[in-house]
N, C-alpha and C positions, 0 to 999 in steps of 0.2 A: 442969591442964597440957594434956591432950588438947582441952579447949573452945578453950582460948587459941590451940592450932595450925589448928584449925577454922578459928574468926574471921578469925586471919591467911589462911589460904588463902582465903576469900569475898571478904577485904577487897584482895586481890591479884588473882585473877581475874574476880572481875564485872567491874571496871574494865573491863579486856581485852577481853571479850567483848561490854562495851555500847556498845568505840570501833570494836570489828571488825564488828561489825552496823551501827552508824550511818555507818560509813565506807563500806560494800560497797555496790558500783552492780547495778542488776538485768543477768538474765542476758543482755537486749540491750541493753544501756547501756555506755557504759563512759563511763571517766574524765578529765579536762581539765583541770585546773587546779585542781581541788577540786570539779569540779561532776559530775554524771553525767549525761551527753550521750545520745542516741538512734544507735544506730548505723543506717549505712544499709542497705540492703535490696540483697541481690545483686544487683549488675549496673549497682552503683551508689557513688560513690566521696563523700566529706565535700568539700564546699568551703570553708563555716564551721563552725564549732564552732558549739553553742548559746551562748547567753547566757541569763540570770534572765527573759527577755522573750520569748527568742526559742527556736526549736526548730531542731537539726541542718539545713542547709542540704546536699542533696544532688542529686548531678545522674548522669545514663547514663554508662556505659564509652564511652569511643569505640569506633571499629570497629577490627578486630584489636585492641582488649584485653580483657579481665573481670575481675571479683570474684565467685568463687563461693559466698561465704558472708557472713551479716550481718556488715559489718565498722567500722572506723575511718579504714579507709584513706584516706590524700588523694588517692593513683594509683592506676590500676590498671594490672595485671599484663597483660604482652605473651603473647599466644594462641602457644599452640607450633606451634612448627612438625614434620611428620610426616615425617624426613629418612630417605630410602631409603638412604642411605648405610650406615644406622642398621639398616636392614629392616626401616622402616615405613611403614604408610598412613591414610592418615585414615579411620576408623569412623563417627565423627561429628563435625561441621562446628564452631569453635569460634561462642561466643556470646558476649554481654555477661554472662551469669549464668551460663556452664561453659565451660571450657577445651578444649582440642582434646580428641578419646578417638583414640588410635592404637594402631592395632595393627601384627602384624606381615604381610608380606608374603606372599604365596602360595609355599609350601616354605621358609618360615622362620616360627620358633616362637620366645615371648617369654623372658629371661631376667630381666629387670628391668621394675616394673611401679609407678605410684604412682598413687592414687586409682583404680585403673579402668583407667589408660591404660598401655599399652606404652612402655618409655623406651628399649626395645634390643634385637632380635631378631638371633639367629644362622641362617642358613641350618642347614636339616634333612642331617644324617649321612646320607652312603651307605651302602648293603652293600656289601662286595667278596666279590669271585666266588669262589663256594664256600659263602656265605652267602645267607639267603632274608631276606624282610620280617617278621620275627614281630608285629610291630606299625606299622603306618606313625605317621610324623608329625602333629600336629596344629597349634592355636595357643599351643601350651603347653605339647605336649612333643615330645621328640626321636624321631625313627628308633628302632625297636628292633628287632637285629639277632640274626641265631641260626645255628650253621653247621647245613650239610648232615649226614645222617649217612646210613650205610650204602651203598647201589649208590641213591645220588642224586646230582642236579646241579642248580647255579642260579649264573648270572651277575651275581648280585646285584642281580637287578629283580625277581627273582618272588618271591610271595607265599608259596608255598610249594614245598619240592624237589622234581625231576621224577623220577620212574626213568630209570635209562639203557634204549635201546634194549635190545630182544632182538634181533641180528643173525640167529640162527639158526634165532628164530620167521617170518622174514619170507623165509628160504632164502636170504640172502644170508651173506658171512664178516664177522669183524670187523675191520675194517683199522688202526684204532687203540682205543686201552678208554678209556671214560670215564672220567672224571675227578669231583672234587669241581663243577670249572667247568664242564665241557662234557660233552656226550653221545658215546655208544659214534657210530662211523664206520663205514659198512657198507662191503660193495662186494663184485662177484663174485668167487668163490674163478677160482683158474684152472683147475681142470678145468671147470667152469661156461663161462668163456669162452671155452678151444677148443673146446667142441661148440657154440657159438652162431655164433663163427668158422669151421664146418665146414659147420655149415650154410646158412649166408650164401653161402660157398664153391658147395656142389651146387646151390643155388636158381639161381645166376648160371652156373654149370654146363647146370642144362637149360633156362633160359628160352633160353639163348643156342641150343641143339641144338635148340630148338621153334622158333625163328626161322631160322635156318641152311637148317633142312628144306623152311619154309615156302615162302622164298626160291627153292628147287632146284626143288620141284615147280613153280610157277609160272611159270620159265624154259623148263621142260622143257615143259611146255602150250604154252606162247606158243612154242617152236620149231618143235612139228607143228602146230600150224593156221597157221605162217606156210609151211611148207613142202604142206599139204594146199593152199592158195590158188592156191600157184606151179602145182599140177601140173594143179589147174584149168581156170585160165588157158592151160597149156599145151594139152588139151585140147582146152577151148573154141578154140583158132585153128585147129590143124588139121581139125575137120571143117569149119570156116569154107572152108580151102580145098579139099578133099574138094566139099563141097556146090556150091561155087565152081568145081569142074571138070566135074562130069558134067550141066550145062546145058545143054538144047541149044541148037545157035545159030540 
C-alpha cells in the first residue's frame, strides 16, 4: 500500500516539475507567445519581439524617458519631474537608464521615498520661544525641539538656552525679569539717576561760573587800558602846547 502511494506521487509530480522546467525562460528572458525572447538592456525598450530566426529587436529611450532595469517593455517611462511644490530638487539628472533622484529642498526633510528618490518633502518644524534647537533638521529628519529649563531663555533659534542677565552683577536694577523667551531688562535704579542728574546739574553749574568769570575779568582789562590810552593822549597834547608856548619868537 505504501509503494503504491509512492508511485502515485512520482507519477503525479515529475510531470509537473518536468513541464515547470521546460516551460521557464531564463532570468533575462522572458516570455511571448510560447517563445523566450531576450529582454532589453536598460535604457532601452522592445520594438520586435524575437522570432525562431530572429533575436529581440531593441532600440534607446527617447529623451526625457527611461527604463531602469532589463525589461520587455515596448515604452518607456516618463523622467519625473522634481516639483518644489512638492519640496523637491533634483539630485541627479534623469537618464535613459535612471529616473530622476530628487530630493528634498534646503529646510525641508523627506517623508516618502522610492528607489533612492524623494517623492514629498515637508518643510523642517520650528521651535517656539521658550524652546532651544536640541537637534536641528536634516534630509530626513525633522527639527527636534526641547524647552528651556531653570533662569534660562531662547527664542526659539538658539541652539542652546541662554542665562538671564545678572542686572546687579553689572550695578544696574532689573526693570523687567526674564522670562522662559526673553532675557532679564536692566536699567538704572533711581537713586543711581538723581546723582548722575545732580551731577550733570554742578558740571553745567561751574563750567558756566568758569565762563561767566572769564568774560568779567577780560571786560574789566579792556576797560583800564582803554581808559590808561585816553589819559595818554591827554597828556601827550598838553605838553604839545606847553612846549608850543614857551618858544621864543
Amino acid at each position: 500500500m505504501f509503494t503504491l502511494r509512492i508511485t502515485v506521487l512520482i507519477t503525479i509530480i515529475f510531470p509537473l516539475n518536468y513541464e515547470f522546467c521546460f516551460c521557464g525562460c531564463a532570468h533575462a528572458e522572458y516570455e511571448i507567445e510560447g517563445q523566450c525572447c531576450p529582454m532589453c538592456a536598460p535604457g532601452n525598450r522592445v520594438v520586435w519581439h524575437c522570432t525562431d530566426d530572429t533575436s529581440t529587436t531593441c532600440v534607446p529611450c527617447p529623451e526625457f524617458t527611461h527604463i531602469d532595469e532589463p525589461s520587455s517593455y515596448t515604452e518607456c517611462f516618463t523622467c519625473t519631474v522634481c516639483d518644489e511644490g512638492r519640496g523637491l530638487r533634483v539630485n541627479k539628472a534623469c537618464t535613459q537608464s535612471s529616473d530622476t533622484v530628487c530630493g528634498p529642498l534646503e529646510g525641508f526633510y523627506c517623508t516618502e521615498q522610492n528607489k533612492g528618490s524623494c517623492r514629498f518633502a515637508v518643510q523642517h518644524s520650528e521651535c517656539s520661544p521658550g524652546q532651544y534647537i536640541k537637534q536641528a533638521g536634516t534630509g530626513s529628519t525633522d527639527t527636534v525641539c526641547a524647552d528651556c529649563k531653570g533662569d534660562t531663555y531662547s527664542n526659539g533659534s538658539f541652539s542652546s538656552c541662554l542665562p538671564h542677565t545678572k542686572c546687579e552683577a553689572l550695578g544696574l536694577t532689573e526693570t523687567n525679569p526674564g522670562t522662559k523667551s526673553s532675557d532679564s531688562e536692566c536699567g538704572n535704579s533711581p537713586t543711581a539717576l538723581a546723582v548722575i542728574i545732580f551731577s550733570v546739574i554742578v558740571t553745567l553749574i561751574i563750567i558756566f561760573t568758569v565762563v561767566f568769570t572769564i568774560i568779567h575779568i577780560r571786560k574789566k582789562k579792556h576797560s583800564k587800558h582803554s581808559g590808561k590810552f585816553v589819559q595818554n593822549i591827554f597828556m601827550r597834547s598838553n605838553c604839545f602846547i606847553i612846549d608850543f608856548s614857551v618858544q621864543p619868537i
